[in-house]
N, CA, C and O atoms as a Tinker XYZ file with bonds, in Angstrom:
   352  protein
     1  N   -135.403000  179.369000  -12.890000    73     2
     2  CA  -133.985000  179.248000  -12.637000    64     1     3
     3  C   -133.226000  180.481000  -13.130000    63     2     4     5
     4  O   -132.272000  180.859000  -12.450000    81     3
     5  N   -133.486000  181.013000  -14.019000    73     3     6
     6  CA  -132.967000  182.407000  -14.722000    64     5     7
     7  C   -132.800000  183.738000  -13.966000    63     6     8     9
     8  O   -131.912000  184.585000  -13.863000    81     7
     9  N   -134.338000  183.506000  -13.369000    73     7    10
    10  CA  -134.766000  184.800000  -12.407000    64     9    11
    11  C   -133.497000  185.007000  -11.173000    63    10    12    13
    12  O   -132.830000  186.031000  -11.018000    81    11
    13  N   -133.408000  183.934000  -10.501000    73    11    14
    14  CA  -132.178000  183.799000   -9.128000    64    13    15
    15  C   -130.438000  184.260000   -9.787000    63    14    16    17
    16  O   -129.599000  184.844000   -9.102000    81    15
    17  N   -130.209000  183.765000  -11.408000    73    15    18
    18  CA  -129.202000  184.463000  -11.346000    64    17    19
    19  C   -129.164000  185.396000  -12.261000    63    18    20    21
    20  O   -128.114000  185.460000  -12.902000    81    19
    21  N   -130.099000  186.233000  -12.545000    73    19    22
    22  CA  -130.059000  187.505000  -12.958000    64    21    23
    23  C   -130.472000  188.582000  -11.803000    63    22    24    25
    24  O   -130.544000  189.811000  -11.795000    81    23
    25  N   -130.654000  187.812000  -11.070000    73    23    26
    26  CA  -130.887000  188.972000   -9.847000    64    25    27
    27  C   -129.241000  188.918000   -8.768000    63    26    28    29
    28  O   -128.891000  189.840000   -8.031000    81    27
    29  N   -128.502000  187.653000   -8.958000    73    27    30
    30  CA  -127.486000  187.520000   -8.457000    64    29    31
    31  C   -126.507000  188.593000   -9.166000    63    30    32    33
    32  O   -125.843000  189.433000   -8.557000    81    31
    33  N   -126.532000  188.459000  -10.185000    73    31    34
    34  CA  -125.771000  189.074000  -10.806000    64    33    35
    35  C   -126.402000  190.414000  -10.891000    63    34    36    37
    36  O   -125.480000  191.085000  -11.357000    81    35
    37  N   -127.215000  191.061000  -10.758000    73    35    38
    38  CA  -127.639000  192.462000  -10.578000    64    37    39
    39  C   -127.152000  192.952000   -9.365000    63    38    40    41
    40  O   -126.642000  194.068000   -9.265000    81    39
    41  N   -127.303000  192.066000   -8.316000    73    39    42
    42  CA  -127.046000  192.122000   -7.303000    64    41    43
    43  C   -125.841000  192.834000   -6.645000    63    42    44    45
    44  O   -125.664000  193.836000   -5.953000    81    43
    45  N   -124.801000  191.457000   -7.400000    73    43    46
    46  CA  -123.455000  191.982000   -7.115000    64    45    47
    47  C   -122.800000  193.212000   -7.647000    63    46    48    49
    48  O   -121.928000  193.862000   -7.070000    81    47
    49  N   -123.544000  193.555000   -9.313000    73    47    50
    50  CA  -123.145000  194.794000   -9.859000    64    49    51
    51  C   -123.064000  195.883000   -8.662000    63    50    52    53
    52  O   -122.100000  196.491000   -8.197000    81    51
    53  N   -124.421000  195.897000   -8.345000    73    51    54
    54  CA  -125.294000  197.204000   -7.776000    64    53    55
    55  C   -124.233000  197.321000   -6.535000    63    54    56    57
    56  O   -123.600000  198.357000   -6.334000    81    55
    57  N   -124.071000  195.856000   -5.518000    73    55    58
    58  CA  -123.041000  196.424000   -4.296000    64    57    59
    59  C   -121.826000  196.696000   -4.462000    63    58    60    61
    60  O   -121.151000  197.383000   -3.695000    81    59
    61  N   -121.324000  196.001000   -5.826000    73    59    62
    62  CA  -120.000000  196.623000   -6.238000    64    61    63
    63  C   -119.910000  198.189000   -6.631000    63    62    64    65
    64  O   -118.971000  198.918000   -6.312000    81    63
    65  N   -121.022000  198.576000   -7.363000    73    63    66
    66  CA  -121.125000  200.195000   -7.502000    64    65    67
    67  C   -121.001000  200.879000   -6.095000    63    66    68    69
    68  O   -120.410000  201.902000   -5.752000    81    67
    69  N   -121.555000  200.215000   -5.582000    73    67    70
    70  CA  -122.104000  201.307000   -4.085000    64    69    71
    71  C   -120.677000  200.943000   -3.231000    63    70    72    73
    72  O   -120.226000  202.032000   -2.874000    81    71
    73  N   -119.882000  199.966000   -2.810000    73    71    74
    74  CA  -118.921000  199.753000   -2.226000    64    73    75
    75  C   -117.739000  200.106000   -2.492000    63    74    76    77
    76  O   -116.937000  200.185000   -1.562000    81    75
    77  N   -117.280000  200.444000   -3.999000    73    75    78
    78  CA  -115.886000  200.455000   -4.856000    64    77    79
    79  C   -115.899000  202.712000   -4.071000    63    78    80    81
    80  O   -116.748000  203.540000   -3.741000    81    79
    81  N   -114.959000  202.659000   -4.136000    73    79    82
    82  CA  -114.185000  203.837000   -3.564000    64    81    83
    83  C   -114.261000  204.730000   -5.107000    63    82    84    85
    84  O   -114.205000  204.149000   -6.191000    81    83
    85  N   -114.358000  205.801000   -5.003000    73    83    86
    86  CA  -114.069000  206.784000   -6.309000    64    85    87
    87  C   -112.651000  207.486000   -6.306000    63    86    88    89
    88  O   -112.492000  208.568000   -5.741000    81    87
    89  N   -111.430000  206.695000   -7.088000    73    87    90
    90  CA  -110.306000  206.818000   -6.882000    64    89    91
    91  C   -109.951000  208.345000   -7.028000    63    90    92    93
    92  O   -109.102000  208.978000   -6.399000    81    91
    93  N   -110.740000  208.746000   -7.933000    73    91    94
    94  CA  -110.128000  210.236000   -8.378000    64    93    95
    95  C   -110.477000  211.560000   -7.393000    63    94    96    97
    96  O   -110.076000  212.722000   -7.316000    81    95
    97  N   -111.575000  210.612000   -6.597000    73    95    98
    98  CA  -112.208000  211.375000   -5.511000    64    97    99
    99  C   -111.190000  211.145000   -4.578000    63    98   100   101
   100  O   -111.353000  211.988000   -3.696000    81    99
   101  N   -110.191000  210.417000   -4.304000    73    99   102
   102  CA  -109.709000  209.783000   -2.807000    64   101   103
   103  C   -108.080000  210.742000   -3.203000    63   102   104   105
   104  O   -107.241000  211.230000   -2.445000    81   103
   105  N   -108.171000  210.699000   -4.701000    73   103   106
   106  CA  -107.039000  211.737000   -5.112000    64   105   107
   107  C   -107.180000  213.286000   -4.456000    63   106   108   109
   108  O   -106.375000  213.880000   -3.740000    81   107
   109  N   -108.485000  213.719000   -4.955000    73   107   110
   110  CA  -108.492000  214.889000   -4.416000    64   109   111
   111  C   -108.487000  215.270000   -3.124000    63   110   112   113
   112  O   -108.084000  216.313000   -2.610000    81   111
   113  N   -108.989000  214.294000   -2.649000    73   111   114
   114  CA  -108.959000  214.585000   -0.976000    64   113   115
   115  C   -107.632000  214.104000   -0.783000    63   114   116   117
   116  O   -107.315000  214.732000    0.227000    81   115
   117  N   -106.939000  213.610000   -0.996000    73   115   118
   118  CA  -105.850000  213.472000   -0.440000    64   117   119
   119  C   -104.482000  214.688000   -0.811000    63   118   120   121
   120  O   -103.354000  214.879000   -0.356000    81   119
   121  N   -105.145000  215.179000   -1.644000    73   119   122
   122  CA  -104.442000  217.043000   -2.570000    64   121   123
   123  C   -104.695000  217.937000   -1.537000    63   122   124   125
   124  O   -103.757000  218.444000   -0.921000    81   123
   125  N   -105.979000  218.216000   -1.248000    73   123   126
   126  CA  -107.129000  219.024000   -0.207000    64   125   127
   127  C   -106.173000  219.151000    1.318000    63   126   128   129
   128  O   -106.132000  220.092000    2.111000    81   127
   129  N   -105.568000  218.028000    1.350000    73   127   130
   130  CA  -105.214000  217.200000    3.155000    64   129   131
   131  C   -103.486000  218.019000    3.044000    63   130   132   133
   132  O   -103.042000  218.830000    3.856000    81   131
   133  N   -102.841000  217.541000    1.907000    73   131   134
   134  CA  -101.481000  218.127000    1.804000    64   133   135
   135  C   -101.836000  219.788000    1.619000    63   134   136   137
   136  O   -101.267000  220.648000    2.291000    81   135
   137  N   -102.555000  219.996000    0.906000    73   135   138
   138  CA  -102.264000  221.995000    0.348000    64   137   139
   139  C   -102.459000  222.123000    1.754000    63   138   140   141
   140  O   -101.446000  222.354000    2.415000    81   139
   141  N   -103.529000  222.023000    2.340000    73   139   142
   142  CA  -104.065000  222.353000    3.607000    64   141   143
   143  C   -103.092000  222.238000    5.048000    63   142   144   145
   144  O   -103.127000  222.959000    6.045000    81   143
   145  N   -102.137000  220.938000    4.722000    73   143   146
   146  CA  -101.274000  221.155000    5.767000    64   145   147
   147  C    -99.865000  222.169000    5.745000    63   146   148   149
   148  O    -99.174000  222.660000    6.637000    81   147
   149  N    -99.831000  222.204000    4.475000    73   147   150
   150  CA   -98.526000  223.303000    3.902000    64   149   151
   151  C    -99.168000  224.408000    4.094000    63   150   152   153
   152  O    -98.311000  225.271000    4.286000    81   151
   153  N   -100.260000  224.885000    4.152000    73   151   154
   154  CA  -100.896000  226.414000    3.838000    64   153   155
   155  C   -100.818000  226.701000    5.003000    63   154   156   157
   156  O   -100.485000  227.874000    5.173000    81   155
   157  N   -101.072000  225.820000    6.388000    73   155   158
   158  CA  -101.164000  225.813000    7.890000    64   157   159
   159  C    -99.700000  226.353000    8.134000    63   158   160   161
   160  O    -99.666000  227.320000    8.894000    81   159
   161  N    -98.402000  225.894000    7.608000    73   159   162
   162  CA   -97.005000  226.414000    8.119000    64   161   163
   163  C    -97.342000  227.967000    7.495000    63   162   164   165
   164  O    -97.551000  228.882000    8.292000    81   163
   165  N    -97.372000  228.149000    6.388000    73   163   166
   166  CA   -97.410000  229.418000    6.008000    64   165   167
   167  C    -97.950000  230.416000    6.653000    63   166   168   169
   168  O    -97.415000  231.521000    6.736000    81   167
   169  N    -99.634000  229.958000    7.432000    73   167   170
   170  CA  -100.290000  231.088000    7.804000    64   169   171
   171  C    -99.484000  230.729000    9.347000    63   170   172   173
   172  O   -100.014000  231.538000   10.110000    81   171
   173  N    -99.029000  230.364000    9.713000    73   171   174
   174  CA   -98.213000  230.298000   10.802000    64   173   175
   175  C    -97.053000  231.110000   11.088000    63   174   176   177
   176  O    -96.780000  231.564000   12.199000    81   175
   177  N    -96.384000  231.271000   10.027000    73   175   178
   178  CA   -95.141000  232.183000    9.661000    64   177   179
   179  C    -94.087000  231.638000    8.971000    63   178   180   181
   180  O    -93.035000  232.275000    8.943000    81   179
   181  N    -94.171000  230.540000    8.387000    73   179   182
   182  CA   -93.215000  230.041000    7.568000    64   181   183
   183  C    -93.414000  230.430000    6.350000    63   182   184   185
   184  O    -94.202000  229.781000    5.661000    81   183
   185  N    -92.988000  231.163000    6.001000    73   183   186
   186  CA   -92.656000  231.698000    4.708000    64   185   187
   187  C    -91.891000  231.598000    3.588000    63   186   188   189
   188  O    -91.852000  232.172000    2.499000    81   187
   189  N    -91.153000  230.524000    4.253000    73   187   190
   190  CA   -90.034000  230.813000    3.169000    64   189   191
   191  C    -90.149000  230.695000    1.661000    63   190   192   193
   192  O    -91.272000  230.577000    1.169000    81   191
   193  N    -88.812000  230.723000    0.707000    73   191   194
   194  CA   -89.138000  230.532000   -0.589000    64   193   195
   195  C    -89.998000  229.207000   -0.983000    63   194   196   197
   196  O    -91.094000  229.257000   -1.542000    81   195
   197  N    -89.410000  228.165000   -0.651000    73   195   198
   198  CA   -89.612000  226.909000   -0.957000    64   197   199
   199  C    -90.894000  226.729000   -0.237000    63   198   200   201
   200  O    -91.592000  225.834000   -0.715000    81   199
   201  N    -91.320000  227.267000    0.655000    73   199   202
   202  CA   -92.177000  226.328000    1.034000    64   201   203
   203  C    -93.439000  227.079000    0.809000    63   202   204   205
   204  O    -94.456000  226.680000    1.377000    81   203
   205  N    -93.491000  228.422000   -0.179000    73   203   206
   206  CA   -94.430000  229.372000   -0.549000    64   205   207
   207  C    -94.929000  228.200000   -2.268000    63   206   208   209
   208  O    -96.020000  227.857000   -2.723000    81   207
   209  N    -93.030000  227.863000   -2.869000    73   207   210
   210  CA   -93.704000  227.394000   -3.845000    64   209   211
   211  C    -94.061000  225.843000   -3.354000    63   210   212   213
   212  O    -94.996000  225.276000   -3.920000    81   211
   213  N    -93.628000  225.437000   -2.737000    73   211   214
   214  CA   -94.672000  224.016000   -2.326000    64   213   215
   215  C    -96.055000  224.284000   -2.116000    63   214   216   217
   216  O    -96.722000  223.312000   -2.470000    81   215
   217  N    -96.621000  225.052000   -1.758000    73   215   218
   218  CA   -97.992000  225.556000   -1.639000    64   217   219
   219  C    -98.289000  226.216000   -2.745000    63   218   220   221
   220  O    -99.445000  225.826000   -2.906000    81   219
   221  N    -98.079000  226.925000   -3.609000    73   219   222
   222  CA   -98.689000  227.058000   -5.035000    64   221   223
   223  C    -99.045000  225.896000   -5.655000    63   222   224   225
   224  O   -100.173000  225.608000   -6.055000    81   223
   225  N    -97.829000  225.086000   -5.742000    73   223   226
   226  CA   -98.046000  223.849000   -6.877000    64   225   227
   227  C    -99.208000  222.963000   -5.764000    63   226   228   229
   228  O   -100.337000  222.809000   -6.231000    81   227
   229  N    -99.001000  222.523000   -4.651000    73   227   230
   230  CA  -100.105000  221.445000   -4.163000    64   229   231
   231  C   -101.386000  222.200000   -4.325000    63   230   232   233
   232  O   -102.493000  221.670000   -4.225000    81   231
   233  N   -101.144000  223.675000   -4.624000    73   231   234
   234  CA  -102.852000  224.248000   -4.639000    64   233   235
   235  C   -103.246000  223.574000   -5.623000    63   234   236   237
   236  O   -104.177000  222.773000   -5.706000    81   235
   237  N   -102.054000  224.133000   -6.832000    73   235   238
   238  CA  -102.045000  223.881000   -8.276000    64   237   239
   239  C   -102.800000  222.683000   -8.794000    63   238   240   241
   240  O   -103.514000  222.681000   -9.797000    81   239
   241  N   -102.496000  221.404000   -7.790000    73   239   242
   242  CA  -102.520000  219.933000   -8.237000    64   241   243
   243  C   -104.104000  219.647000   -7.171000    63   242   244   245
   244  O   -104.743000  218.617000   -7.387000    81   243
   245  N   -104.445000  220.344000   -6.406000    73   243   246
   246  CA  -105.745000  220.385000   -5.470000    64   245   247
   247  C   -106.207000  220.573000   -6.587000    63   246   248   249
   248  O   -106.738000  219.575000   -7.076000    81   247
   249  N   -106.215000  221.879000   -7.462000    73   247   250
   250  CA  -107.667000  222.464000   -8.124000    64   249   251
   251  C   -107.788000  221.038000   -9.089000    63   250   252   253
   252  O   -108.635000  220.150000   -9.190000    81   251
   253  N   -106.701000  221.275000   -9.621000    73   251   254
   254  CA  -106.824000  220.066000  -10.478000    64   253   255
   255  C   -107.764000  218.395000  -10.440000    63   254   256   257
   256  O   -108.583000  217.814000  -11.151000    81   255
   257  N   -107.019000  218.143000   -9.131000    73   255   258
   258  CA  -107.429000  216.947000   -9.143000    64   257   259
   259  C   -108.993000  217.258000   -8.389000    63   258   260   261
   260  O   -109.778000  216.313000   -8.461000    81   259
   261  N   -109.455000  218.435000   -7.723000    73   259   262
   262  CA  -111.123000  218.257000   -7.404000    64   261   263
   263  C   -111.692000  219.277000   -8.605000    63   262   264   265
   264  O   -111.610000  220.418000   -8.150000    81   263
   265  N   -112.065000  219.298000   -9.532000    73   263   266
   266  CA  -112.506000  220.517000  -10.697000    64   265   267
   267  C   -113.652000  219.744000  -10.654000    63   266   268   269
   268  O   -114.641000  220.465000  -10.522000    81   267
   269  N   -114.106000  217.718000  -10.754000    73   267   270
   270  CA  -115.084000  217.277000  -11.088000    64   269   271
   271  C   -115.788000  217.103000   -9.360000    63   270   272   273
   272  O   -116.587000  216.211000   -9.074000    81   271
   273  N   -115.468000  217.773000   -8.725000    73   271   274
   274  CA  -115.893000  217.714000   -7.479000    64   273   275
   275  C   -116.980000  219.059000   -6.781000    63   274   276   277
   276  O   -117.851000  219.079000   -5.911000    81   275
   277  N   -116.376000  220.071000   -7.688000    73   275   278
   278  CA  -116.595000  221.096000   -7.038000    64   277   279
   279  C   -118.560000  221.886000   -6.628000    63   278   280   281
   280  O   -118.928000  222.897000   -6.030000    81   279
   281  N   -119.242000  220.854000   -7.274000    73   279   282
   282  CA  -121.014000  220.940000   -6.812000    64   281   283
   283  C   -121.422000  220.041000   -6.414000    63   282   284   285
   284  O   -122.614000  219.754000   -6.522000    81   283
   285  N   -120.483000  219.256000   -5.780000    73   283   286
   286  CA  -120.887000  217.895000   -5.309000    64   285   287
   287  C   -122.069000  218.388000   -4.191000    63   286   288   289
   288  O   -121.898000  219.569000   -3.889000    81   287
   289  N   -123.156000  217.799000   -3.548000    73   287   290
   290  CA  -123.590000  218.347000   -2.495000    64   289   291
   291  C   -122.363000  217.568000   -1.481000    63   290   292   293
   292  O   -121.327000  217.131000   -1.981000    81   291
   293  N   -122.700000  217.466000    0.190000    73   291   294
   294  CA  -122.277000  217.803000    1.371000    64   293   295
   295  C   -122.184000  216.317000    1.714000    63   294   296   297
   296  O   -121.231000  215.816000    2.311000    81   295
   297  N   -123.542000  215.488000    1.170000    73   295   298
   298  CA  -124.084000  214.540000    1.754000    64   297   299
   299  C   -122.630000  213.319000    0.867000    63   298   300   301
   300  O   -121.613000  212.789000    1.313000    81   299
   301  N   -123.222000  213.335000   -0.361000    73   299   302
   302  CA  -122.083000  212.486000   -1.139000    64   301   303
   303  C   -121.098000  212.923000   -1.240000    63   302   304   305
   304  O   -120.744000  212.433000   -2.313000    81   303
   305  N   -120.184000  213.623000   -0.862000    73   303   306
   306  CA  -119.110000  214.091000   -0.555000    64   305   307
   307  C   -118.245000  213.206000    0.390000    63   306   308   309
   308  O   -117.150000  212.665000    0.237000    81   307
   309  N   -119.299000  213.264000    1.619000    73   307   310
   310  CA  -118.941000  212.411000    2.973000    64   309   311
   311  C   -118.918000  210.818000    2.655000    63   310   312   313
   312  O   -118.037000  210.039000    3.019000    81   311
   313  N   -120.327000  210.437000    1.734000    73   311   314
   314  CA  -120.380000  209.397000    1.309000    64   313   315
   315  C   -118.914000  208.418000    0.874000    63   314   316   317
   316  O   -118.675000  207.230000    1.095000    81   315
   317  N   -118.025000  209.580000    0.112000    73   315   318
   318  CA  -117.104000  209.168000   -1.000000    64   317   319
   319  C   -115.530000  209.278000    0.107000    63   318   320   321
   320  O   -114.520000  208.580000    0.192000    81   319
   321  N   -115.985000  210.463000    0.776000    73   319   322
   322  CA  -114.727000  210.484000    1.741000    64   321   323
   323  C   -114.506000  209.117000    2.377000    63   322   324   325
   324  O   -113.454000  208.481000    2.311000    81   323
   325  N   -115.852000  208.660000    3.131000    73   323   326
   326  CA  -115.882000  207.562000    4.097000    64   325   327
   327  C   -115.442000  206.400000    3.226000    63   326   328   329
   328  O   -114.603000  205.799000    3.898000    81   327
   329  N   -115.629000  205.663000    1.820000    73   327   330
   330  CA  -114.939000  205.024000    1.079000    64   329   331
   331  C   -114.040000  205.178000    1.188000    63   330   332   333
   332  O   -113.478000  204.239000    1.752000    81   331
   333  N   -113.149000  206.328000    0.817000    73   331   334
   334  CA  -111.430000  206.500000    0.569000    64   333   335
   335  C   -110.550000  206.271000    2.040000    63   334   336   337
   336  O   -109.431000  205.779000    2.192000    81   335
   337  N   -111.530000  206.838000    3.079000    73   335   338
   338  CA  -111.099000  205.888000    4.158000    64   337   339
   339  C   -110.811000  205.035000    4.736000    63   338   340   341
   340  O   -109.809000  204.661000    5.344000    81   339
   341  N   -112.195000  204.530000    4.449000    73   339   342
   342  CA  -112.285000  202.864000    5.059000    64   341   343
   343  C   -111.770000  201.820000    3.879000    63   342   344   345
   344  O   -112.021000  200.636000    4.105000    81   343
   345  N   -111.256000  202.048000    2.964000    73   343   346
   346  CA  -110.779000  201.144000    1.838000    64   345   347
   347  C   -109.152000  201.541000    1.524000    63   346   348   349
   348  O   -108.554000  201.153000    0.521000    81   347
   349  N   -108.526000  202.446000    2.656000    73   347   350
   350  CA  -107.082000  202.747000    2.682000    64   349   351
   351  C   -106.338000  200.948000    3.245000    63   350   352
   352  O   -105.124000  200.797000    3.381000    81   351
């Protein structure tokens, strides 16, 4: 009787690990998505003051929020993206 719910309960740990989204990961990509769309007006020709320093600081807050990201391989990367997606 022991065996069925220690495996239940292993169970649920293990799919809760593998299913739960990595918030700080869904942060950075969501830093990555803004610098990236502000940097797009700039290399476009928008230049202006404000919107040179809106793109410093979202770089600013990119590096920041991916620093524990940055050797991730390719594969879990996508892994973690597809969470922050599908759990919006």
């Amino acid at each position: 009787m022991k065996f069925p719910l220690y495996f239940l309960i292993f169970s649920t740990i293990l799919l809760n690990a593998c299913t739960n989204k990595d918030e700080k990961f869904c942060e950075c990509l969501a830093a990555s998505e803004s610098f990236e769309a502000i940097n797009r007006d700039v290399l476009k020709g928008n230049r202006s003051e404000n919107t040179i320093e809106k793109a410093k600081t979202l770089k600013t807050k990119k590096e920041t929020a991916c620093a524990d990201y940055l050797l991730m391989d390719g594969k879990e990367m996508l892994e973690k993206k597809k969470a922050c997606i599908g759990n919006n």
